[in-house]
N, C-alpha and C positions, 0 to 999 in steps of 0.2 A: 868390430873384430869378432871373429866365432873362435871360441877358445875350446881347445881339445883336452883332457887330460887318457893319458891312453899307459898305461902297467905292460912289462914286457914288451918295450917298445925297442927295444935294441936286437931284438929276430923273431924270425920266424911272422906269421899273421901281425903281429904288434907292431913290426918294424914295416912290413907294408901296408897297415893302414895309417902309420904316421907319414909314409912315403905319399901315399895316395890324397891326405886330407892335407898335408901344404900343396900339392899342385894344385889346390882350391885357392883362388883368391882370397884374401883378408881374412885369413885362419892364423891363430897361431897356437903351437904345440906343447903340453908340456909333458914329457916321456919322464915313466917311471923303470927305473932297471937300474943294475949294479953298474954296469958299463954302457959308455956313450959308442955309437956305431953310425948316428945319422950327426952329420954338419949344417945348421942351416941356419937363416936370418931370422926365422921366425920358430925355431926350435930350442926348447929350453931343457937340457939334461938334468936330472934330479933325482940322484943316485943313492941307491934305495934299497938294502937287502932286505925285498917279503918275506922272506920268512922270519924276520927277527920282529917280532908286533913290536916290543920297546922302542926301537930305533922307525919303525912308524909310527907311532903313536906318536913321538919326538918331533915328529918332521912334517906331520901333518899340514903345518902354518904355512911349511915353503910347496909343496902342491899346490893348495887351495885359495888362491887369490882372489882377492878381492878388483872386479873391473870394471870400472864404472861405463867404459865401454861397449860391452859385450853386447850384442845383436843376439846371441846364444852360447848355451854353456852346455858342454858335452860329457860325461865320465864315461870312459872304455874299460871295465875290468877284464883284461884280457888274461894277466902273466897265469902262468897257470901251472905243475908240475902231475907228473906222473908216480914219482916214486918210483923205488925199487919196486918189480913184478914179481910177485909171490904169492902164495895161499896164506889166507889169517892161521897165527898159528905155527907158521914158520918166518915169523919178521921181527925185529926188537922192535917196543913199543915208542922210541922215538921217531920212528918212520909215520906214524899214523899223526903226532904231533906237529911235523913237517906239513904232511900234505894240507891236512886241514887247514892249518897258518895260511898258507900260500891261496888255497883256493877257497876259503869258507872267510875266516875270521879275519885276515886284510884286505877282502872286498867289502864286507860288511861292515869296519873301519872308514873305506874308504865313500862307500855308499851315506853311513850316517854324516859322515862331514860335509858330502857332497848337497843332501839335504839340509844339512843346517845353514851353508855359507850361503847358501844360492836361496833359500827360500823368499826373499824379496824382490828376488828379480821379477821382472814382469816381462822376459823373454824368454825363447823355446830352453825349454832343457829338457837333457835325455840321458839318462842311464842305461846304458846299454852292456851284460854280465855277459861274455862270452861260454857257454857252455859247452856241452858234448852229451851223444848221444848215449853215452855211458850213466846218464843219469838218472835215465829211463830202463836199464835194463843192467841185470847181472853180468859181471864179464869177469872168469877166474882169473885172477891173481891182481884182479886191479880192485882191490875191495873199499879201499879208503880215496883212490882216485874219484869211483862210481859215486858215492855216500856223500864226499864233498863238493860232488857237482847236481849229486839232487836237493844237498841242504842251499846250494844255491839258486837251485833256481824255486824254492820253496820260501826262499828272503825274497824274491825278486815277484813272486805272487803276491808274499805280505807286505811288500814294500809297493808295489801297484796299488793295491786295494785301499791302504792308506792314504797315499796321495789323491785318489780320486772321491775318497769320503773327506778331506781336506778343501777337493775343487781348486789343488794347486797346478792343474793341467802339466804337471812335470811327468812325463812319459819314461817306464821303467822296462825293461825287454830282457829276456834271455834268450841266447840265439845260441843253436846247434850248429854250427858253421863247416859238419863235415868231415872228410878224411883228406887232412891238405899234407902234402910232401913239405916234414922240416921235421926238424933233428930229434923230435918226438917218436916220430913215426920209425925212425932208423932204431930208436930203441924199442920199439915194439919189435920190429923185425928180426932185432937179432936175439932175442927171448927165448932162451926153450921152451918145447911145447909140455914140457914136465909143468914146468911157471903157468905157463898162459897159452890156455889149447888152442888161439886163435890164431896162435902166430904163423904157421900157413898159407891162412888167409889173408894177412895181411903182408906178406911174402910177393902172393900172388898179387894182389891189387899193384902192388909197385909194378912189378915186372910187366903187368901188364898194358901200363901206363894210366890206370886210371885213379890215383891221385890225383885231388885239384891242385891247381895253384896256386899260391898265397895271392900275389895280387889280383887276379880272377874274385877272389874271394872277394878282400876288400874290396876293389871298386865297386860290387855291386851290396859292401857294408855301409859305406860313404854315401853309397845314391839314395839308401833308405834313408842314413841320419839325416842328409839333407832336406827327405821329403818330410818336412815340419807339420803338415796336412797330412800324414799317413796314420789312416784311423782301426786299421787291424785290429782285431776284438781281442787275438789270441797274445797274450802276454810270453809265453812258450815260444820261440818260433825256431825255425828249420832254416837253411838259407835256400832250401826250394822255396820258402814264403817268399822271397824279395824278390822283387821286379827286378 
């Protein structure tokens, strides 16, 4: 059996690469999110509010099982939030406490567990951190979204480099997966450009129908996880990198 664990699995990209990785033979899933939205036989719900680290850190044991089974063991840190859009400066300081939680400090929860449960295995594992390109560059009024998607992908360099001075062949990736249509992007759009001057732009990309997919996206997330043999140098990646 190849065991999934996948964050924000109940919409948006999470919910179809949950969709996408059971129409895989001998997969089985376990989706992390507050609420169940997928039914299946081989889908395990395990409801989870990220932003609360206590109540993860609690719940840890029922994620991360142990399977003597596994042919491979996958972590998706997908779930991921934007926060309110504003300039630093004009936000209360528990909005920066949120984002973080959700996208720095319970993937890196879940990352350290996911290396300590699985480090015996003698099969494929992959961590694979869903990013944005937000993390590579300034973007006003998304100041703590930007910050905790480049502290992520700067765990996902130190957490590579580790493993490979280890020689635990456990392959770690951050992936920029693009401007995909879902209920992220509806709040981008409806932003004033007082907030976040980009919103325009991101106005126009809808209207003009060039948002991807969600599942577009995933299938060709799933084709990489599968290729177990895919030896890309670059630990950073773009989803133009995936075949």
């Amino acid at each position: 059996m190849h065991y999934y664990i996948i964050t924000g699995a109940s919409r948006g990209l999470g919910k179809a690469l949950t969709q996408a990785i059971l129409a895989e033979a001998n997969t089985k899933v376990i989706g992390v999110s507050r609420h169940a939205t997928i039914e299946h036989d081989r889908y395990h719900h395990q409801p989870l509010d990220l932003s609360d680290s206590i109540a993860v850190e609690n719940n840890l044991a029922k994620v991360f099982g142990q399977w003597p089974d596994a042919e491979s063991v996958t972590l998706i840190n997908n779930a991921a939030v934007l926060g309110e859009i504003g300039y630093l400066g004009e936000q209360p300081n528990e909005h920066f406490t949120f984002v973080f939680t959700v996208n720095t400090v319970v993937p890196a929860m879940f990352m350290n567990t996911f290396l300590s449960a699985y480090a015996s295995y003698q099969v494929p594992r992959t961590i694979l951190n869903i990013s944005s390109g937000a993390a590579q560059r300034p973007v006003d009024g998304w100041s703590a979204y930007c910050a905790s998607k480049a502290a992520l992908e700067m765990l996902t360099l130190t957490a590579q480099k580790e493993q490979d001075l280890r020689g635990s062949g456990i392959r770690v990736r951050a992936l920029s997966p693009g401007v995909i249509d879902t209920t992220m992007q509806e709040q981008i759009r409806s932003t004033d450009a007082q907030q976040f001057s980009e919103a325009p732009r991101f106005a126009e990309l809808h209207a003009e129908g060039k948002l991807q997919n969600a599942e577009e996206v995933a299938g060709k997330v799933v084709r990489w996880i599968l290729d177990t043999n895919s030896k890309e140098s670059d630990v950073i990646l773009h989803i133009t990198d995936l075949s």
